[in-house]
C-alpha positions as CSV (number, residue, x, y, z in Angstrom):
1,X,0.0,0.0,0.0
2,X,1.3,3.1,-0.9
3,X,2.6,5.6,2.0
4,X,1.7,3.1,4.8
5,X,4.1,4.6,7.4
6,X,1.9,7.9,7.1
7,X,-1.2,5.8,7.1
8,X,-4.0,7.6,9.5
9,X,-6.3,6.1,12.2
10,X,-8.8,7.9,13.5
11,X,-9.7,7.6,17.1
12,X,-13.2,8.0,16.9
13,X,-13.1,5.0,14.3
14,X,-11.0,2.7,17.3
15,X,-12.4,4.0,20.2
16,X,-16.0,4.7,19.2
17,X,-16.5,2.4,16.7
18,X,-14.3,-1.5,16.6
19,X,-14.0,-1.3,20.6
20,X,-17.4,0.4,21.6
21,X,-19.9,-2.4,23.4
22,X,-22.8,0.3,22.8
23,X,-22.0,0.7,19.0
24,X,-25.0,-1.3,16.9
25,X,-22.2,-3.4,14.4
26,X,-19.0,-2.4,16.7
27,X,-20.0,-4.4,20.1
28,X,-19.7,-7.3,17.9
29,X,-16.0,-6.7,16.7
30,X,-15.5,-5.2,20.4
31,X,-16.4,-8.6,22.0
32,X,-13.7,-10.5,19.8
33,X,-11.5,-7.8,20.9
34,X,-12.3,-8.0,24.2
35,X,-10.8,-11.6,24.1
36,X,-7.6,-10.4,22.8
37,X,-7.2,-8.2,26.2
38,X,-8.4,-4.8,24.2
39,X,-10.1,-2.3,25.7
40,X,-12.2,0.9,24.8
41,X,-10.0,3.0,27.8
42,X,-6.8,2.0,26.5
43,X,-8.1,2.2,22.6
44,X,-4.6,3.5,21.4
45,X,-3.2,0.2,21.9
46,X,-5.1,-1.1,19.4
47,X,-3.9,1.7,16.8
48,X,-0.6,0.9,17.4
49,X,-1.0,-3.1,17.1
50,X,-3.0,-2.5,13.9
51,X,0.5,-0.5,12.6
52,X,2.7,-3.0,14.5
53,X,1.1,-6.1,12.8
54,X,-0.7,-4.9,9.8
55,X,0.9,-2.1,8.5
56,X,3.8,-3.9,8.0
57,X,2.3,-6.6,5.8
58,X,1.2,-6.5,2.3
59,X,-1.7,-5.2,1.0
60,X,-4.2,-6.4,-1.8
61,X,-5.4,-4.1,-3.7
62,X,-9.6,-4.1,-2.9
63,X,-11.1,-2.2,-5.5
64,X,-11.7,1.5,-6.7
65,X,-14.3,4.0,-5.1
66,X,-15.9,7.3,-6.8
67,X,-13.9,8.3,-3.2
68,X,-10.2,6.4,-3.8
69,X,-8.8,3.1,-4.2
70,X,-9.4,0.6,-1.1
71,X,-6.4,-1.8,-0.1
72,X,-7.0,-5.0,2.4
73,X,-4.5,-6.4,4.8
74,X,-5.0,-10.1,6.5
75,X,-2.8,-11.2,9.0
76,X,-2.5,-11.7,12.9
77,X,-2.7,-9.6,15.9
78,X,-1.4,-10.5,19.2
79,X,-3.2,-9.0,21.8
80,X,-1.8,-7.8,24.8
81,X,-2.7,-10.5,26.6
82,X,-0.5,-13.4,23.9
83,X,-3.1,-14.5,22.2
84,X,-3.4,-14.2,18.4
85,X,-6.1,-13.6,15.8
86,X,-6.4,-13.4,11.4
87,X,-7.5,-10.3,10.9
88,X,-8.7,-8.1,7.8
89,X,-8.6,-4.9,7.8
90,X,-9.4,-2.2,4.9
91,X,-8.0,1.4,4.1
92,X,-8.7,4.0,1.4
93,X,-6.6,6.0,-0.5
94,X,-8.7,9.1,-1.2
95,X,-8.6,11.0,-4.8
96,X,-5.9,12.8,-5.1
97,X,-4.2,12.1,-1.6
98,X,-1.5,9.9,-0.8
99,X,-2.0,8.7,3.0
100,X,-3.6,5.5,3.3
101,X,-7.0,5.5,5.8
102,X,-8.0,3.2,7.7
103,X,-11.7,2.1,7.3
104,X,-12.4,-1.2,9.2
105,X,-11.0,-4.5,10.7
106,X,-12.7,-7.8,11.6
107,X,-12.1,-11.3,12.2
108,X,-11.6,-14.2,9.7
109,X,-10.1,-16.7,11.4
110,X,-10.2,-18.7,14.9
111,X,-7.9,-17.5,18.0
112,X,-4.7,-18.9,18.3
């Protein structure tokens, strides 16, 4: 994916969103989280696993938007407390930018 070390993360999408147990789709992706030892209070460590692990790894590319071209990752995450789920996430690279975005992640494998 092109750019990935500037690739942004928005807190709102983390915090409020993959890791809220109130969200109406997020309290599902919270609760596999929630096995991994995530939690909404400490939401950044998430971001940074999601760079640590995916970021890192190659990306397919997932299609063109009238907003930008989309990009997948699939790999592991190791939570903080050792145990280790597959992963997908997706990013967008919007029209004339360069910094990829990040849009979701969910599971697609067992734990570990």
């Amino acid at each position: 994916m092109p750019n990935h070390e500037n690739a942004y993360i928005e807190a709102a999408k983390i915090r409020d969103y993959v890791l809220s147990s109130s969200h109406q789709v997020g309290r599902f992706k919270a609760a596999v989280f929630k096995v991994l030892g995530y939690s909404q209070d400490e939401w950044e460590r998430l971001a940074e696993d999601i760079r640590l692990y995916h970021l890192n790894m190659d990306a397919e590319p997932a299609g063109d938007t009238r907003y930008g071209r989309k990009y997948s990752i699939v790999g592991e995450i190791k939570g903080p407390n050792g145990k280790t789920m597959l992963f997908k996430s997706l990013w967008i690279v919007l029209a004339g930018d360069d910094v990829p975005r990040f849009i979701t992640i969910y599971p697609v494998g067992g734990d570990r």
